[in-house]
PDB file with SEQRES, HELIX, SHEET and CRYST1 records, atoms N, CA, C and O in Angstrom:
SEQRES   1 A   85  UNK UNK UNK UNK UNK UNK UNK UNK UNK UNK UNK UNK UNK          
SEQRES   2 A   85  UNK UNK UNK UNK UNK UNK UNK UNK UNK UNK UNK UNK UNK          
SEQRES   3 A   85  UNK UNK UNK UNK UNK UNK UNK UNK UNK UNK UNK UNK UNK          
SEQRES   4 A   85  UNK UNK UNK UNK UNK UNK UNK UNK UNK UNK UNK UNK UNK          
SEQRES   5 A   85  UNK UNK UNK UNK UNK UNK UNK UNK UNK UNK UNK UNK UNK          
SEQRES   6 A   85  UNK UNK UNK UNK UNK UNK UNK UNK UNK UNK UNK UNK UNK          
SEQRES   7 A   85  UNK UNK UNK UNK UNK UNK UNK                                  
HELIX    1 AA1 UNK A   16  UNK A   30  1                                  15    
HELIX    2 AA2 UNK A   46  UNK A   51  1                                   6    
HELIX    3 AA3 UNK A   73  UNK A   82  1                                  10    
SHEET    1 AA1 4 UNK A  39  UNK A  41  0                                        
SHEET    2 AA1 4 UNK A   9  UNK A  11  1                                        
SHEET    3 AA1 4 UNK A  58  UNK A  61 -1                                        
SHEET    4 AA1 4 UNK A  64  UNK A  68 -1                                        
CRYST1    1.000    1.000    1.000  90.00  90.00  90.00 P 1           1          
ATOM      1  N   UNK A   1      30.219 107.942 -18.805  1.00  0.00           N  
ATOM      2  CA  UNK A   1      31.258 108.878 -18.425  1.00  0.00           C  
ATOM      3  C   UNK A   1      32.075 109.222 -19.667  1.00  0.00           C  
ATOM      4  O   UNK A   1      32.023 108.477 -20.645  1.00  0.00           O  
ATOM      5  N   UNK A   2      32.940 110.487 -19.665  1.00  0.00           N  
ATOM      6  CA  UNK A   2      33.033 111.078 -21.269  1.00  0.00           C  
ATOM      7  C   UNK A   2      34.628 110.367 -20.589  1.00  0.00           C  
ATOM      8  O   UNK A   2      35.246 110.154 -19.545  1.00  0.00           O  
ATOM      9  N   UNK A   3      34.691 110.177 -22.603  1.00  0.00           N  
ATOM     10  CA  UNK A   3      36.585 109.548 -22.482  1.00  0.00           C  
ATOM     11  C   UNK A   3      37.451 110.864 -22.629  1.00  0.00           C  
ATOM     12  O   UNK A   3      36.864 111.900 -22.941  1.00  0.00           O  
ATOM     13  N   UNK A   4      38.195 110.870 -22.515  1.00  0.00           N  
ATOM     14  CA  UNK A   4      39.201 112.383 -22.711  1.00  0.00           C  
ATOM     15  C   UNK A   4      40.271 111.664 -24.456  1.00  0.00           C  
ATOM     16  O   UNK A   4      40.475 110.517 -24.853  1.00  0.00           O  
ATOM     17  N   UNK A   5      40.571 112.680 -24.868  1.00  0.00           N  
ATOM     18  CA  UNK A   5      40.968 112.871 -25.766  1.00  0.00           C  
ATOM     19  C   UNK A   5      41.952 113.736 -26.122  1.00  0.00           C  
ATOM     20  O   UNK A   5      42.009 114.832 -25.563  1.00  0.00           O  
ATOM     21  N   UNK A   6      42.847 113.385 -27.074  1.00  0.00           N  
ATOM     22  CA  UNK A   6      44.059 114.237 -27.057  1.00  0.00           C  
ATOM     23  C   UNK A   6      44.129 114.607 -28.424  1.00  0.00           C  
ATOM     24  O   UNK A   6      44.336 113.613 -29.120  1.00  0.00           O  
ATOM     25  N   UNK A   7      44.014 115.890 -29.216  1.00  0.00           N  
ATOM     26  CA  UNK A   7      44.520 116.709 -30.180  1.00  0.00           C  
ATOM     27  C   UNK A   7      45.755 117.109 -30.084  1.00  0.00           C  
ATOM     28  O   UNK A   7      46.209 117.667 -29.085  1.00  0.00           O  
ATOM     29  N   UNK A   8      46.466 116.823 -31.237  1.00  0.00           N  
ATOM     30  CA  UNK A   8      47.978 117.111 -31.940  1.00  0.00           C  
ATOM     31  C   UNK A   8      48.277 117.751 -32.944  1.00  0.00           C  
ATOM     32  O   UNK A   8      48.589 117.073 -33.923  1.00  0.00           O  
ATOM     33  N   UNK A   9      48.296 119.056 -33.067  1.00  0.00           N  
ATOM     34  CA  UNK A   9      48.561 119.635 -34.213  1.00  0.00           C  
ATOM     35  C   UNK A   9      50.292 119.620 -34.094  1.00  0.00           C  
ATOM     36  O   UNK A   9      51.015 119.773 -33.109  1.00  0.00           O  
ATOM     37  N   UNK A  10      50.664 119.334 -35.733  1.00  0.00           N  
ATOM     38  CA  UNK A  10      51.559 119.526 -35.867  1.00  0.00           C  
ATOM     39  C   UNK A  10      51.996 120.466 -36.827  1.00  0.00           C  
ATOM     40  O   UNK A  10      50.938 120.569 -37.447  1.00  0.00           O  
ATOM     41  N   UNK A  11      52.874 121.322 -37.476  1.00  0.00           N  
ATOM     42  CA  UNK A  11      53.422 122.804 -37.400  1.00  0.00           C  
ATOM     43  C   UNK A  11      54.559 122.956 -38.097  1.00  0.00           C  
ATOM     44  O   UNK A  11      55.499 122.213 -37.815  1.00  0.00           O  
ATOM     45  N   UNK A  12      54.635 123.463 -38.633  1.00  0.00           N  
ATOM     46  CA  UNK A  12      55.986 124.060 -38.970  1.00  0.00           C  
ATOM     47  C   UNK A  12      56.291 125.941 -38.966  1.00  0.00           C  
ATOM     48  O   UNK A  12      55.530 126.731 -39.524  1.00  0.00           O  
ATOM     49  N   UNK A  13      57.411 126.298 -38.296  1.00  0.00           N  
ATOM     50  CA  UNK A  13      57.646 128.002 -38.463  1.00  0.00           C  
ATOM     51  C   UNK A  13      57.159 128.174 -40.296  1.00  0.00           C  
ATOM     52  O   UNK A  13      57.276 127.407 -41.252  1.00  0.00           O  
ATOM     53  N   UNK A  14      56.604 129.535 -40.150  1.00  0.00           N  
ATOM     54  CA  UNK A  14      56.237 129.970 -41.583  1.00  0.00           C  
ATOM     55  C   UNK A  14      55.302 129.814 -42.162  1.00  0.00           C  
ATOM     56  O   UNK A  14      54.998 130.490 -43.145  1.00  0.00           O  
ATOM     57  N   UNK A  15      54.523 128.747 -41.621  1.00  0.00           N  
ATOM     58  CA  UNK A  15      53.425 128.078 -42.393  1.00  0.00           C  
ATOM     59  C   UNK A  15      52.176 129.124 -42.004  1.00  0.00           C  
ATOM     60  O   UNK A  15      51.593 129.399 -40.956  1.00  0.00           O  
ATOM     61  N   UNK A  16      52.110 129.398 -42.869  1.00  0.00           N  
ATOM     62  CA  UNK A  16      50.560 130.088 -42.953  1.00  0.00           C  
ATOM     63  C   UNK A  16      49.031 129.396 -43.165  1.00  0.00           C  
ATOM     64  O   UNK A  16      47.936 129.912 -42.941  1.00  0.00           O  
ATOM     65  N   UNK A  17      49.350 128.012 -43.689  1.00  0.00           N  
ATOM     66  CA  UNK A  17      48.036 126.996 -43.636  1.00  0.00           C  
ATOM     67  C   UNK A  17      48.186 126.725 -41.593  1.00  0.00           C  
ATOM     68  O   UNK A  17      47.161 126.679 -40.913  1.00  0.00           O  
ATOM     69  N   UNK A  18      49.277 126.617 -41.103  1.00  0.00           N  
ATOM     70  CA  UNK A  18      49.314 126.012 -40.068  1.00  0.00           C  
ATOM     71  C   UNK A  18      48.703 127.626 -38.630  1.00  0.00           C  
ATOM     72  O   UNK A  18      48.340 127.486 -37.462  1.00  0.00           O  
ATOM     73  N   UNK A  19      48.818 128.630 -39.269  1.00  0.00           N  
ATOM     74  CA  UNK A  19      48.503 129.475 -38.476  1.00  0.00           C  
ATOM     75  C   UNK A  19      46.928 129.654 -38.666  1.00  0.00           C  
ATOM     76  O   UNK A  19      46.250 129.707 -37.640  1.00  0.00           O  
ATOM     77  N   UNK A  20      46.283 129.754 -39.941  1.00  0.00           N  
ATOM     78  CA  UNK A  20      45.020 129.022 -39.856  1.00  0.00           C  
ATOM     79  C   UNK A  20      44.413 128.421 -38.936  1.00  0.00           C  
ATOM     80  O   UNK A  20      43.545 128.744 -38.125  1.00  0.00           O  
ATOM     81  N   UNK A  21      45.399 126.814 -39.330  1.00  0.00           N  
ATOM     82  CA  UNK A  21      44.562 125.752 -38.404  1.00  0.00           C  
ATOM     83  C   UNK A  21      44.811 125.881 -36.952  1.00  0.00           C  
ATOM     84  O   UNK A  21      44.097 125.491 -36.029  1.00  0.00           O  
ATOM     85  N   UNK A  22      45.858 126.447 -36.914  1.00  0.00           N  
ATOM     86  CA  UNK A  22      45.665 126.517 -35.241  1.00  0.00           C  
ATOM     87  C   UNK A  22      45.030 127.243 -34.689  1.00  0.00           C  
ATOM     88  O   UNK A  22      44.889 126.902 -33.514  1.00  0.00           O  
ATOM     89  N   UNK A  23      44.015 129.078 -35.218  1.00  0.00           N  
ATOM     90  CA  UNK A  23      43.228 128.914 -34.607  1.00  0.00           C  
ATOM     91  C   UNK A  23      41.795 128.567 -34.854  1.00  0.00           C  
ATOM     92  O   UNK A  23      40.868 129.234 -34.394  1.00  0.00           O  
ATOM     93  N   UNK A  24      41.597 127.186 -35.814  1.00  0.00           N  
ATOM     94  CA  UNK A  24      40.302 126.420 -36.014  1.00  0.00           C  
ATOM     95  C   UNK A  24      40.587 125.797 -34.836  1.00  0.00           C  
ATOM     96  O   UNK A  24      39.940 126.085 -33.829  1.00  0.00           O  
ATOM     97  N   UNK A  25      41.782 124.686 -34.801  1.00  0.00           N  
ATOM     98  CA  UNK A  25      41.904 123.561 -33.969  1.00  0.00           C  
ATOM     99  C   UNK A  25      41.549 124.199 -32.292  1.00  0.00           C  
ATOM    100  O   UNK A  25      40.969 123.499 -31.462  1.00  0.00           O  
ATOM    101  N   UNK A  26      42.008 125.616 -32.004  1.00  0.00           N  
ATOM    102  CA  UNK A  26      42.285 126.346 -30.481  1.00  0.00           C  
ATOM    103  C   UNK A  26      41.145 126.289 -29.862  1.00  0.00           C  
ATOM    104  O   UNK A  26      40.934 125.814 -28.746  1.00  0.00           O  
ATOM    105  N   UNK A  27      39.619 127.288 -31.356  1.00  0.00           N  
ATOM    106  CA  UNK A  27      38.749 127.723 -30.984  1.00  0.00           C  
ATOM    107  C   UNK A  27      38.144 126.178 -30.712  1.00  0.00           C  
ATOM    108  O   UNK A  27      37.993 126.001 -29.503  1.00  0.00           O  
ATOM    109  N   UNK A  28      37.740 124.954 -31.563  1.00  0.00           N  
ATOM    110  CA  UNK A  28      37.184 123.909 -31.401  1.00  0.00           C  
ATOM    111  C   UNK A  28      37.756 122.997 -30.170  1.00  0.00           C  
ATOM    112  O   UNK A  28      36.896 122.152 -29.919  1.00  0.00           O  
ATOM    113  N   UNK A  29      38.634 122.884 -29.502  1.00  0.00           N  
ATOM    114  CA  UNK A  29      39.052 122.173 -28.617  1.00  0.00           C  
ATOM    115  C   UNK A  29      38.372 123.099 -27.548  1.00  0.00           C  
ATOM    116  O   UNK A  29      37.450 122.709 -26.831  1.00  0.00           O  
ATOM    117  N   UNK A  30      38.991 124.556 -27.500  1.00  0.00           N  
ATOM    118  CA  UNK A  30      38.662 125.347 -26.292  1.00  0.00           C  
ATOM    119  C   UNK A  30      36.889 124.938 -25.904  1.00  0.00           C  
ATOM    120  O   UNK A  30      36.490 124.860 -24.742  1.00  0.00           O  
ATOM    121  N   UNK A  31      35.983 124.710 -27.138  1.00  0.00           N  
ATOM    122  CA  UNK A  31      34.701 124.706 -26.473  1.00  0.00           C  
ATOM    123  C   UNK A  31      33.944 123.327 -26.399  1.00  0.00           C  
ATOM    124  O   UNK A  31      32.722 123.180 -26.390  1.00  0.00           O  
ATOM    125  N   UNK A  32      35.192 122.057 -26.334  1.00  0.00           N  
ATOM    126  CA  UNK A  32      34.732 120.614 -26.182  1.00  0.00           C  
ATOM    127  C   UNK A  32      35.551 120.156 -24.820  1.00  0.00           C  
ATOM    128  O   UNK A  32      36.779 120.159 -24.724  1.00  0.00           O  
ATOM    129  N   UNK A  33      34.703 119.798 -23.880  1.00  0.00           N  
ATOM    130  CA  UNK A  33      35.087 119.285 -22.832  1.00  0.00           C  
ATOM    131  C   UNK A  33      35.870 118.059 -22.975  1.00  0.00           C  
ATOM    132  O   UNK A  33      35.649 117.310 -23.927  1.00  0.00           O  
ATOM    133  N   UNK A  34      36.887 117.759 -21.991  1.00  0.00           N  
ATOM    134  CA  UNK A  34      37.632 116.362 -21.908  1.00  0.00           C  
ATOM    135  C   UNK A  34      38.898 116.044 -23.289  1.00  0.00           C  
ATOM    136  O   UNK A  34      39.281 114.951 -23.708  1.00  0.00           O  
ATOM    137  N   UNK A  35      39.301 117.398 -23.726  1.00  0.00           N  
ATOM    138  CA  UNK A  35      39.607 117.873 -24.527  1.00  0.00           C  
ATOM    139  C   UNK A  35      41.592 118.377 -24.144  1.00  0.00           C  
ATOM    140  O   UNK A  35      41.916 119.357 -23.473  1.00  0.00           O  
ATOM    141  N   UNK A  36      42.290 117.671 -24.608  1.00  0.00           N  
ATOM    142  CA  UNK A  36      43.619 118.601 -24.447  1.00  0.00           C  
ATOM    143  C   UNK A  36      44.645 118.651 -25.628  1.00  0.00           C  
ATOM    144  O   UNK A  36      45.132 117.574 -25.971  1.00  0.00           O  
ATOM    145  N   UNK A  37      44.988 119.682 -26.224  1.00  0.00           N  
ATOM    146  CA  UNK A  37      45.356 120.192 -27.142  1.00  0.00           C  
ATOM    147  C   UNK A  37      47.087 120.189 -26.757  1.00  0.00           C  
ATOM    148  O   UNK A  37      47.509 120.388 -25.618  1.00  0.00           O  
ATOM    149  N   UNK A  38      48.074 119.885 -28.117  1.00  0.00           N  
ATOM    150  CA  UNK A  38      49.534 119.692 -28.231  1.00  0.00           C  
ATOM    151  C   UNK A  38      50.071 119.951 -29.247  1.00  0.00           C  
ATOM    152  O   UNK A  38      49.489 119.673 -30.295  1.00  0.00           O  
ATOM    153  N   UNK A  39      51.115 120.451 -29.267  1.00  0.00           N  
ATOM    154  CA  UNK A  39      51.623 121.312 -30.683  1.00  0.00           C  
ATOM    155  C   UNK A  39      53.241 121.359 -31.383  1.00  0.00           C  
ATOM    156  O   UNK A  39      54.096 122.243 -31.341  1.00  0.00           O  
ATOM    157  N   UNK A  40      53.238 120.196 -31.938  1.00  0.00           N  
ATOM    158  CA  UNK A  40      54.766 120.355 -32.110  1.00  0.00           C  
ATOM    159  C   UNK A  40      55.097 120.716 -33.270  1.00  0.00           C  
ATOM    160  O   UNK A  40      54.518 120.347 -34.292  1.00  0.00           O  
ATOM    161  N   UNK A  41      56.112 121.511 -33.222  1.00  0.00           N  
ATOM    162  CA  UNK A  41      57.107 121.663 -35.225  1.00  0.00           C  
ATOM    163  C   UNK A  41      57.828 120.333 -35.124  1.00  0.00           C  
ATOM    164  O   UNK A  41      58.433 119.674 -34.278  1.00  0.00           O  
ATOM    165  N   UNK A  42      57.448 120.253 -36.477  1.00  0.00           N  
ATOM    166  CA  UNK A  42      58.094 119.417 -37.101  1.00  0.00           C  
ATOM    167  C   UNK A  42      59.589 119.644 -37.429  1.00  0.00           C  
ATOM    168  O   UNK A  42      60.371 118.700 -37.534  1.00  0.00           O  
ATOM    169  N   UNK A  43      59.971 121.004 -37.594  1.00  0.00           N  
ATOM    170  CA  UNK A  43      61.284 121.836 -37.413  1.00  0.00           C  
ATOM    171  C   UNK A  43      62.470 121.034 -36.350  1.00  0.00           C  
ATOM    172  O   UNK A  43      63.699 120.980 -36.398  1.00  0.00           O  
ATOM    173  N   UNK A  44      61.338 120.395 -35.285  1.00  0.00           N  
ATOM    174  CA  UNK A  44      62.257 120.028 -33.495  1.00  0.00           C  
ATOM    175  C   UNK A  44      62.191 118.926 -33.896  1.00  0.00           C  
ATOM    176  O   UNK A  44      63.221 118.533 -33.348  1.00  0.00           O  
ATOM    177  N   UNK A  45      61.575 117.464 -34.775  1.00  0.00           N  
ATOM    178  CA  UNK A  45      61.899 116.851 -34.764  1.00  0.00           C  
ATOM    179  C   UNK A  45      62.136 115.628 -36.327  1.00  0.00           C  
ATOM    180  O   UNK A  45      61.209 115.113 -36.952  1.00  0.00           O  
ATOM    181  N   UNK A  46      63.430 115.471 -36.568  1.00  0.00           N  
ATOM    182  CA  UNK A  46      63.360 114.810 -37.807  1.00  0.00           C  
ATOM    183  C   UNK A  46      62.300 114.203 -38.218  1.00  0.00           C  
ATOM    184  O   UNK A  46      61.607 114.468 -39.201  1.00  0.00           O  
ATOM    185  N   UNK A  47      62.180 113.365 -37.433  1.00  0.00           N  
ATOM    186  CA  UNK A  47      61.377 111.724 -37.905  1.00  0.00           C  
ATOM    187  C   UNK A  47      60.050 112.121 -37.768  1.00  0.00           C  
ATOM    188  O   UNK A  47      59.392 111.132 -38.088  1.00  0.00           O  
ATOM    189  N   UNK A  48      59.118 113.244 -37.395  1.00  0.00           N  
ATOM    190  CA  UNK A  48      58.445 113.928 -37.978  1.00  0.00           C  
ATOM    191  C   UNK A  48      58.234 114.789 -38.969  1.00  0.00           C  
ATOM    192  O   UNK A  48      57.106 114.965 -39.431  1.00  0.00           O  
ATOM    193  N   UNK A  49      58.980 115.229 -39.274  1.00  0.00           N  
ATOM    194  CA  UNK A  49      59.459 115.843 -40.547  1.00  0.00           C  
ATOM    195  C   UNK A  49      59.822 115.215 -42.007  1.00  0.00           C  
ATOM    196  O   UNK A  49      59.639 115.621 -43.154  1.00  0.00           O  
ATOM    197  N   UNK A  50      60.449 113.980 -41.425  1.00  0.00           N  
ATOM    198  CA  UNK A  50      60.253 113.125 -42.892  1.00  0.00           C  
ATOM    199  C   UNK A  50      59.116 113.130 -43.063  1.00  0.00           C  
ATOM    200  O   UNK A  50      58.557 113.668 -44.019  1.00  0.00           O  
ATOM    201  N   UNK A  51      58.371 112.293 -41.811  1.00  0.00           N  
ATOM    202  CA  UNK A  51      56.893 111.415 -42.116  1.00  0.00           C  
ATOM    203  C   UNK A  51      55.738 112.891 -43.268  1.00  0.00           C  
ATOM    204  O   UNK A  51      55.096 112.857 -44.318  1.00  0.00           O  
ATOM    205  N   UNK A  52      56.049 113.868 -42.300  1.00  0.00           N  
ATOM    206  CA  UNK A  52      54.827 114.676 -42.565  1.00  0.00           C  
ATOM    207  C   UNK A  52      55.326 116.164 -43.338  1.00  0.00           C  
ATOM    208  O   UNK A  52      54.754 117.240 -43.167  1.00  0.00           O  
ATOM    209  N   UNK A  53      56.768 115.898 -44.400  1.00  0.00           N  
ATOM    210  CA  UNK A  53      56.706 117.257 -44.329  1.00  0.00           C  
ATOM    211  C   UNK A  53      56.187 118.128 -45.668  1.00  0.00           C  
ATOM    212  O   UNK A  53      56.444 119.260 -46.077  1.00  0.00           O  
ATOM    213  N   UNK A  54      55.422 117.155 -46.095  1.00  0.00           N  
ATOM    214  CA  UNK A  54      54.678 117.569 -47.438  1.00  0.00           C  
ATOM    215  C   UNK A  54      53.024 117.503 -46.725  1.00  0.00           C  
ATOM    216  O   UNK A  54      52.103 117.712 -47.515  1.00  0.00           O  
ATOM    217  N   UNK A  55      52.818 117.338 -45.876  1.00  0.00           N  
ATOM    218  CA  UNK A  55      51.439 117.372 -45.582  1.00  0.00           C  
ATOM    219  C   UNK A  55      51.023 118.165 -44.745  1.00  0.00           C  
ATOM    220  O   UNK A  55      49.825 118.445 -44.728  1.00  0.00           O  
ATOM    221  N   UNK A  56      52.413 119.037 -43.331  1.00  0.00           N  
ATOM    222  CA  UNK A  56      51.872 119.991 -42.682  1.00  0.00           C  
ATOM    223  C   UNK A  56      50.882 121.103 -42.759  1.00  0.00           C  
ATOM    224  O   UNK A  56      51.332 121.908 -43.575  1.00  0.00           O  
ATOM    225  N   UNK A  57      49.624 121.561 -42.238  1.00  0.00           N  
ATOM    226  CA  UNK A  57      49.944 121.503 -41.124  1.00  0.00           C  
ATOM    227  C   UNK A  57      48.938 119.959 -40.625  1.00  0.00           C  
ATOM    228  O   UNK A  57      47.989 119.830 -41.398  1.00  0.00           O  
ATOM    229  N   UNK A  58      48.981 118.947 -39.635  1.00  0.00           N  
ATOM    230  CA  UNK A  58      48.287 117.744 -39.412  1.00  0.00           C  
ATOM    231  C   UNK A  58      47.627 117.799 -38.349  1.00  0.00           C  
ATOM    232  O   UNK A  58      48.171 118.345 -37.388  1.00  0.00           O  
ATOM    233  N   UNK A  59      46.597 117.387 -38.234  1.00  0.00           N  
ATOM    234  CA  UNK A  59      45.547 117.642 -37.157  1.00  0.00           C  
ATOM    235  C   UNK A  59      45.878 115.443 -36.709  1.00  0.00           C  
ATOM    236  O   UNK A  59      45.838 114.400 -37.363  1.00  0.00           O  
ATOM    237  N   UNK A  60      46.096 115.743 -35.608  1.00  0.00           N  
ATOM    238  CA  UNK A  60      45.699 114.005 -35.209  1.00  0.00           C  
ATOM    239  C   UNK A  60      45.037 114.065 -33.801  1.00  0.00           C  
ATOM    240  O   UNK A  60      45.417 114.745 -32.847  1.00  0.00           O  
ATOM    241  N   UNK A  61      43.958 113.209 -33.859  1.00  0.00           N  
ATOM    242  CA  UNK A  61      42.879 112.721 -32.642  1.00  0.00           C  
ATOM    243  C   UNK A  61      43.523 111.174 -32.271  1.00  0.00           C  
ATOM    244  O   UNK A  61      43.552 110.182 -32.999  1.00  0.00           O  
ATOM    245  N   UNK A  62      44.026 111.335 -30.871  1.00  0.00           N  
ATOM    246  CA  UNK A  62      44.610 110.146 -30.216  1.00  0.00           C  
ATOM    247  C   UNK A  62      45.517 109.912 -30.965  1.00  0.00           C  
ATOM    248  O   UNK A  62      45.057 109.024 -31.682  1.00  0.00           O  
ATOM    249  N   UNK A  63      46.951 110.204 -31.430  1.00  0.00           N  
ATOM    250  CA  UNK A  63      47.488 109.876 -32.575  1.00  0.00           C  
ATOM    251  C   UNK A  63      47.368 109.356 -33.568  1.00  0.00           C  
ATOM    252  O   UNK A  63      48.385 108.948 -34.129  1.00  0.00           O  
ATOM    253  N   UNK A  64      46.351 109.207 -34.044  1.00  0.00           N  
ATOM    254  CA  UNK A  64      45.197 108.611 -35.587  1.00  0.00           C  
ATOM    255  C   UNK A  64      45.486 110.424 -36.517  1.00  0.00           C  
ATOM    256  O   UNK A  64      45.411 111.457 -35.852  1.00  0.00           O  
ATOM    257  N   UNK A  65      45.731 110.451 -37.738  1.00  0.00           N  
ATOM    258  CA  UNK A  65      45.853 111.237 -38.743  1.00  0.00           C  
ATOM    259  C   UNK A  65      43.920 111.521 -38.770  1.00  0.00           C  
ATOM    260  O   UNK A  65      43.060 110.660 -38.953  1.00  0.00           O  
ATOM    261  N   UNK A  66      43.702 113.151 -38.496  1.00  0.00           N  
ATOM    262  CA  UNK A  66      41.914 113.208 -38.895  1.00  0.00           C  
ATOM    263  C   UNK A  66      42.403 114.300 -40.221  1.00  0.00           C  
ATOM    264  O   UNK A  66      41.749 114.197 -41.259  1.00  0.00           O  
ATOM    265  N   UNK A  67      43.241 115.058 -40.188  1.00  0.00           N  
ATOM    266  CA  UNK A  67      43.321 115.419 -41.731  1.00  0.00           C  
ATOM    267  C   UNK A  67      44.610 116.332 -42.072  1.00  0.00           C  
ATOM    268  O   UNK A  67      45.249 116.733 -41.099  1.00  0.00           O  
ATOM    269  N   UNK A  68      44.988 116.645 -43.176  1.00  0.00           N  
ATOM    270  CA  UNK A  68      45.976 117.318 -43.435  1.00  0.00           C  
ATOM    271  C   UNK A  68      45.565 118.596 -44.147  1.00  0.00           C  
ATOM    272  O   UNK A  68      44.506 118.607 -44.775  1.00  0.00           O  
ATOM    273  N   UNK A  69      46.598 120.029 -44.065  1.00  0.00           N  
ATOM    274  CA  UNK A  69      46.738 120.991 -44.789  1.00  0.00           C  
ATOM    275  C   UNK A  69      45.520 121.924 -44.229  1.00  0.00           C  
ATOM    276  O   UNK A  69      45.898 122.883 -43.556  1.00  0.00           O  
ATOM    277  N   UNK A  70      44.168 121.785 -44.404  1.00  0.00           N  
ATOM    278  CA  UNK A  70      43.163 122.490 -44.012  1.00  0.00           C  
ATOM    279  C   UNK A  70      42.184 122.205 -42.946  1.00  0.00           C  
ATOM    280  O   UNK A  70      41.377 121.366 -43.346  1.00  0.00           O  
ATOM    281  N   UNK A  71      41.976 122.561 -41.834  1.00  0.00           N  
ATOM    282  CA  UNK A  71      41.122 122.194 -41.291  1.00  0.00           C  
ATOM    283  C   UNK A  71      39.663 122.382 -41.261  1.00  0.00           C  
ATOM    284  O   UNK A  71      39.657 123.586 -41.006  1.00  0.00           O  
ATOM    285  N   UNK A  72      38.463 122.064 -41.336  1.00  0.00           N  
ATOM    286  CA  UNK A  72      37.104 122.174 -41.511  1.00  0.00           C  
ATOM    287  C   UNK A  72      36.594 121.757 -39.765  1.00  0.00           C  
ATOM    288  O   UNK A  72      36.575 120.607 -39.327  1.00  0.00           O  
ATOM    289  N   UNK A  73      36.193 123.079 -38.931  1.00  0.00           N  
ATOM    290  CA  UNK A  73      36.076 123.249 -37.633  1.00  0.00           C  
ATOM    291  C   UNK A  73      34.122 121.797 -37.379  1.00  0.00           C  
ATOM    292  O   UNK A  73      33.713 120.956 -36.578  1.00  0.00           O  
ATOM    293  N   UNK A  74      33.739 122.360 -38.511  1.00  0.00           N  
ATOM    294  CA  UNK A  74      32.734 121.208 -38.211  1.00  0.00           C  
ATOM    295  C   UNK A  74      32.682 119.971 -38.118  1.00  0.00           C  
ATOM    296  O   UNK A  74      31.726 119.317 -37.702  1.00  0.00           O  
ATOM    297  N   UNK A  75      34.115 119.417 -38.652  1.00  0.00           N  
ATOM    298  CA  UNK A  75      34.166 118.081 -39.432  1.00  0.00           C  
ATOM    299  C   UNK A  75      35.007 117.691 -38.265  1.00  0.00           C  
ATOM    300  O   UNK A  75      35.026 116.526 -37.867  1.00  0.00           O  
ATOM    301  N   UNK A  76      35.762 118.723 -37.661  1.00  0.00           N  
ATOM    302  CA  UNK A  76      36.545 118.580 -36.489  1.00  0.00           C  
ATOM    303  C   UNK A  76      36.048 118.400 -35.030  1.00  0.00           C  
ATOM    304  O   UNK A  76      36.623 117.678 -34.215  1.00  0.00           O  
ATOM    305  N   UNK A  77      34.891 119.145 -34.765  1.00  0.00           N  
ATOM    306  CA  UNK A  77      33.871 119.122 -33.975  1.00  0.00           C  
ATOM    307  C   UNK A  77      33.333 117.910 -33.594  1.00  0.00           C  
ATOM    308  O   UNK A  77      33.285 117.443 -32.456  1.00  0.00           O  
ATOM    309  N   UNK A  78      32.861 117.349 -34.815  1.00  0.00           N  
ATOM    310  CA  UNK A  78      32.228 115.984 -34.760  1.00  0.00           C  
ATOM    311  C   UNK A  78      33.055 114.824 -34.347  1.00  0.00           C  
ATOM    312  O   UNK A  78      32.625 114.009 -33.531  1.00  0.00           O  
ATOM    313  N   UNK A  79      34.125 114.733 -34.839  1.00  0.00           N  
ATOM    314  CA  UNK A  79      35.145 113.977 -34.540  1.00  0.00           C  
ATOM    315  C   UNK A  79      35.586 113.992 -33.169  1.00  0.00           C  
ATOM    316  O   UNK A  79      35.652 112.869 -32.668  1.00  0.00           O  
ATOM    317  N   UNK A  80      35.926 115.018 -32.378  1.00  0.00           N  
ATOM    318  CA  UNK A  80      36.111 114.854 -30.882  1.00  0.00           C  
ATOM    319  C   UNK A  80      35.052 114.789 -30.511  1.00  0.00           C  
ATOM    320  O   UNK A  80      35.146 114.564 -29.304  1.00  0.00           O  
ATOM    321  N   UNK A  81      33.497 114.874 -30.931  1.00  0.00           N  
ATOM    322  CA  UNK A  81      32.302 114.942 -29.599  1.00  0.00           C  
ATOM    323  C   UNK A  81      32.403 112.945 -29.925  1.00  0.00           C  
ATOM    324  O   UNK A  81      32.340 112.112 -29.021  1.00  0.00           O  
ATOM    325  N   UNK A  82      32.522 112.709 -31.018  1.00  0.00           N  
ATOM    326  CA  UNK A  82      32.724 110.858 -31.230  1.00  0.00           C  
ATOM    327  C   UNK A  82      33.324 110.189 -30.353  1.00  0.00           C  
ATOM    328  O   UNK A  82      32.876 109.173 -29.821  1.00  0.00           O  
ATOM    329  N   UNK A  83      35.355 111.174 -29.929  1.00  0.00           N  
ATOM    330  CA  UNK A  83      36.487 110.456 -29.559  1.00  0.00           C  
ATOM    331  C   UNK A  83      35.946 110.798 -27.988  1.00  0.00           C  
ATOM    332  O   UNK A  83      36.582 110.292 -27.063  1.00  0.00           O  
ATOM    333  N   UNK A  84      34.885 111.574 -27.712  1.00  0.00           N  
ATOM    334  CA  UNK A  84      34.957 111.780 -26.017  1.00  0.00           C  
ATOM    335  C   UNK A  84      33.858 111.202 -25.684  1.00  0.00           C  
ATOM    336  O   UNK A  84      33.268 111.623 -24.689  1.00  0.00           O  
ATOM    337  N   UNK A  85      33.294 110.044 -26.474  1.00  0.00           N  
ATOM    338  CA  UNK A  85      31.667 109.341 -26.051  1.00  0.00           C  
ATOM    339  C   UNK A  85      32.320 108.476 -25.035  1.00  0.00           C  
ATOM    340  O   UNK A  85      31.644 107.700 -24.359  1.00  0.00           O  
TER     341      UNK A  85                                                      
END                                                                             
């Protein structure tokens, strides 16, 4: 039975790497089952914003860091068909 899995992009207003990745991260979630996608600025919350604000925009699978700044939809792919075995 497939596990479900949770994608977290995180964001900041302005960011143009982050408008990118969101729609790599949109299109790749939209076509992997067991799959639910979440999106916060870092803008709404400090203590995200310290942690990450040289590395936005951040892709995280189950809250685990899978990469920063650019996303690569294949490398991303693989990684949730792994997190939903």
């Amino acid at each position: 039975m497939p596990t479900a899995a949770t994608v977290t992009l995180l964001t900041r207003p302005g960011c143009h790497l982050c408008d990118a990745a969101r729609e790599i991260v949109s299109a790749v979630v939209g076509e992997t089952a067991h799959v639910t996608l979440t999106e916060f600025s870092i803008a709404d919350d400090a203590e995200l914003a310290d942690r990450y604000a040289e590395e936005i925009p951040v892709v995280l699978i189950n809250d685990r860091v899978h990469n920063v700044w650019r996303v690569d939809p294949d490398r991303l792919r693989a990684a949730l068909q792994e997190a939903t075995q």
